[in-house]
C-alpha positions as CSV (number, residue, x, y, z in Angstrom):
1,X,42.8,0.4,-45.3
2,X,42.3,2.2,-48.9
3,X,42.2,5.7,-48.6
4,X,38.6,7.4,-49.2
5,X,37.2,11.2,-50.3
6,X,37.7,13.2,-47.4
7,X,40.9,11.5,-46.3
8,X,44.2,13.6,-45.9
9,X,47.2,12.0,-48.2
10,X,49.7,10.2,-46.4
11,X,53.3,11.5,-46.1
12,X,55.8,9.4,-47.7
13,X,59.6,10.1,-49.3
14,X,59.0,9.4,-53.2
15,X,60.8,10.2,-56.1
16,X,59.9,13.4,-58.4
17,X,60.7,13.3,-62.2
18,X,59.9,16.7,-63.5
19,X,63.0,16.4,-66.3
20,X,65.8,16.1,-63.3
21,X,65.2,12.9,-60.5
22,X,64.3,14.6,-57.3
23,X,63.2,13.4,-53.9
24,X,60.5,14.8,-52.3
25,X,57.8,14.5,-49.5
26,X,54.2,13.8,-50.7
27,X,52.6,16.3,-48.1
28,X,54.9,18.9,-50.0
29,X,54.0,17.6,-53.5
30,X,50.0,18.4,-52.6
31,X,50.2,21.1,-50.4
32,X,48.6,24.0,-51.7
33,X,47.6,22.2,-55.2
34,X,44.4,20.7,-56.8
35,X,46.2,17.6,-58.4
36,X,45.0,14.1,-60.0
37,X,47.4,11.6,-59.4
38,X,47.1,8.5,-61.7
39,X,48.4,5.2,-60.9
40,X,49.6,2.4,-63.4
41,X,50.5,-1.4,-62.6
42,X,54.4,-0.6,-64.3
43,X,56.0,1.7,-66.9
44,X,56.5,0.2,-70.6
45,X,53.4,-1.9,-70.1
46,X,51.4,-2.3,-72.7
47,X,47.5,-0.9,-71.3
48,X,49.8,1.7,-69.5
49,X,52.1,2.6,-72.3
50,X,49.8,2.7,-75.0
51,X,46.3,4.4,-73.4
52,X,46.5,5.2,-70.0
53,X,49.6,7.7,-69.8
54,X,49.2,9.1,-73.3
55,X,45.7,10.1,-73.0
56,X,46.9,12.2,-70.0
57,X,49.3,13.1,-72.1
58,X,46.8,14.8,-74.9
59,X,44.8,15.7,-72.3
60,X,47.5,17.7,-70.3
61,X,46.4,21.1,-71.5
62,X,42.9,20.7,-70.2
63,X,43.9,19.9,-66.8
64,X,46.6,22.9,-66.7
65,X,43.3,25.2,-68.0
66,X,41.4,24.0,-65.0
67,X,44.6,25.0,-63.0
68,X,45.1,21.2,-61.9
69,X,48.6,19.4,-61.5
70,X,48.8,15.8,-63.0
71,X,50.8,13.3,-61.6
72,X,51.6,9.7,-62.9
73,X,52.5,7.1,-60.4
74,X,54.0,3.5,-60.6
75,X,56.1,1.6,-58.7
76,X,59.3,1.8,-60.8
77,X,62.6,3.2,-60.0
78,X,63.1,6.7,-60.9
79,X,65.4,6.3,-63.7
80,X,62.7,3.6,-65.1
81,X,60.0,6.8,-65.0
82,X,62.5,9.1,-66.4
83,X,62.7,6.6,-69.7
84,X,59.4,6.1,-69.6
85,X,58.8,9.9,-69.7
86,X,60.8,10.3,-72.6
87,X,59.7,7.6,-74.3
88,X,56.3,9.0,-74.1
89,X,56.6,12.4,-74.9
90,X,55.1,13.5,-71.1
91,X,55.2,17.2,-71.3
92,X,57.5,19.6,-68.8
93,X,54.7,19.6,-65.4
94,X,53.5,16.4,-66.0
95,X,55.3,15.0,-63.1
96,X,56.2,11.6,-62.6
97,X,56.2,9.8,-59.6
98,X,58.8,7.1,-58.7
99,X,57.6,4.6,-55.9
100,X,60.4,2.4,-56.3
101,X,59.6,0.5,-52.6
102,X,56.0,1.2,-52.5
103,X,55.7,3.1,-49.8
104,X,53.0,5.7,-51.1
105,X,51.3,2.8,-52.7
106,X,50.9,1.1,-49.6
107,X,50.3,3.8,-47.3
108,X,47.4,4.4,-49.7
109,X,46.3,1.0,-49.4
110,X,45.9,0.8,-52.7
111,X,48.8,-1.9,-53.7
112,X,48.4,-5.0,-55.9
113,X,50.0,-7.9,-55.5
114,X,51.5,-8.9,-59.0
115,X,53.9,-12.2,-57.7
116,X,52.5,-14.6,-59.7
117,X,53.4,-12.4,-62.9
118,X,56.6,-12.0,-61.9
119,X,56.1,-8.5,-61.2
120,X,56.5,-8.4,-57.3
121,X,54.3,-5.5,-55.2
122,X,52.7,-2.8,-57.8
123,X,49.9,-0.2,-57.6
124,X,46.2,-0.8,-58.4
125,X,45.1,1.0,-61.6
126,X,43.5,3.8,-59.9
127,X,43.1,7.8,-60.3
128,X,42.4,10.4,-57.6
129,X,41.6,13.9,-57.4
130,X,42.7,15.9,-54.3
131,X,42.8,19.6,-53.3
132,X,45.5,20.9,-50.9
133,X,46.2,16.9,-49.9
134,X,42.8,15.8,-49.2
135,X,41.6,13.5,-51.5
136,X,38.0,15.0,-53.3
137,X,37.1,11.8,-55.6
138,X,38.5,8.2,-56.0
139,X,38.3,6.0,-59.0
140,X,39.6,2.4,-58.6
141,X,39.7,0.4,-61.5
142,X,38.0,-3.6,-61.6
143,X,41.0,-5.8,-62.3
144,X,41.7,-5.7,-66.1
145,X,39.7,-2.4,-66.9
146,X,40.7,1.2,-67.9
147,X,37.5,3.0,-67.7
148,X,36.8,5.2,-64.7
149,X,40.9,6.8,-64.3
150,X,41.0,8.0,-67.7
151,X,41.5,11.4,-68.3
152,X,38.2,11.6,-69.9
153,X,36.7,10.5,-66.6
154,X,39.0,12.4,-64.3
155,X,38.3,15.7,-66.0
156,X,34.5,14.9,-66.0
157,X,35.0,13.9,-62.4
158,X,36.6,17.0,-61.6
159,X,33.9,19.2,-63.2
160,X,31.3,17.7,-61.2
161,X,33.0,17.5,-58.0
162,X,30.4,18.9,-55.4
163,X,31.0,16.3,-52.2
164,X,33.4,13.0,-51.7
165,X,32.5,10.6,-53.9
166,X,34.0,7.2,-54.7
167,X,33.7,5.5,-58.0
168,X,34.3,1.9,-60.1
C-alpha cells in the first residue's frame, strides 16, 4: 500500500551521503525535522540529471530559509549517489539517499518496476513533505512527467500546507 498524508514513515536501514557514506535509520533521519524527500527513477539519468535534482539544487537555499531538510532518493548504491553528488554540484545538507535494495522504496509502496528497461526495481518519481516523520503532503508523478515534485511545487506545497493533501 502507498503511503498517504497523515501516515508515519516507515523505518528502514538506508544509506546517507552527506559528503562521507553513512548508514543510518530513516526514523532517525526524520525525527525531529520538517524534510522533503524527492525521489528519482536512477542517478545520471537524463530527466533526473538534468532537471529534477538541479532544480533542488538552485532551490536549496529557499528550503534551508523555511528551515526544511531536502533529501534526494534513488535506488543506487551509495558510492553511485556520492558521484552523482559531485557530479551535480549538490551542496553540503543536501543529503543523499542510497536505497541500494529498495527497501525504503518499497516499504513506501511507492516502487516502479523498470525490468523491461533493463533497470530492475526503482522508485516512482515522487516528492514528499513530512514533519517529525509523518508525511504532510504527497506528490506522485504520472508515468513520464516532472511536474508536481519539482521544487517549484514542493516549496509552493509547503507554503500552503494547512491539512493532508495528496496530489498528481
Amino acid at each position: 500500500m502507498t503511503i498517504q498524508p497523515g501516515d508515519t514513515l516507515p523505518d528502514t536501514a538506508i544509506k546517507l551521503i552527506d559528503g562521507d557514506i553513512q548508514p543510518v535509520r530513516t526514523g532517525t533521519l526524520f525525527h525531529g525535522r520538517k524534510a522533503v524527500l524527492f525521489a528519482v527513477p536512477g542517478a545520471f539519468t537524463p530527466t533526473c540529471s538534468n532537471r529534477h535534482l538541479p532544480g533542488y539544487v538552485a532551490a536549496f537555499a529557499e528550503f534551508q530559509a523555511r528551515g526544511v531538510t531536502v533529501m534526494c532518493l534513488a535506488v543506487n548504491d551509495a558510492y553511485v549517489m556520492q558521484a552523482w553528488a559531485a557530479a551535480q554540484q549538490v551542496p553540503p545538507g543536501l543529503l543523499m539517499l542510497a536505497d541500494g535494495n529498495a527497501s525504503f522504496t518499497r516499504a513506501l509502496g511507492l516502487e516502479l518496476d523498470g525490468t523491461d528497461f533493463g533497470m530492475g526495481i526503482r522508485a516512482r518519481r515522487f516528492a514528499l513533505y513530512a514533519e517529525d516523520g509523518v508525511v504532510r503532503q504527497l506528490q506522485l508523478e504520472a508515468p513520464g512527467e516532472l511536474r508536481v515534485s519539482t521544487a517549484e511545487a514542493m516549496l509552493a506545497a509547503i507554503d500552503s500546507t494547512a491539512s493532508p493533501s495528496v496530489g498528481g
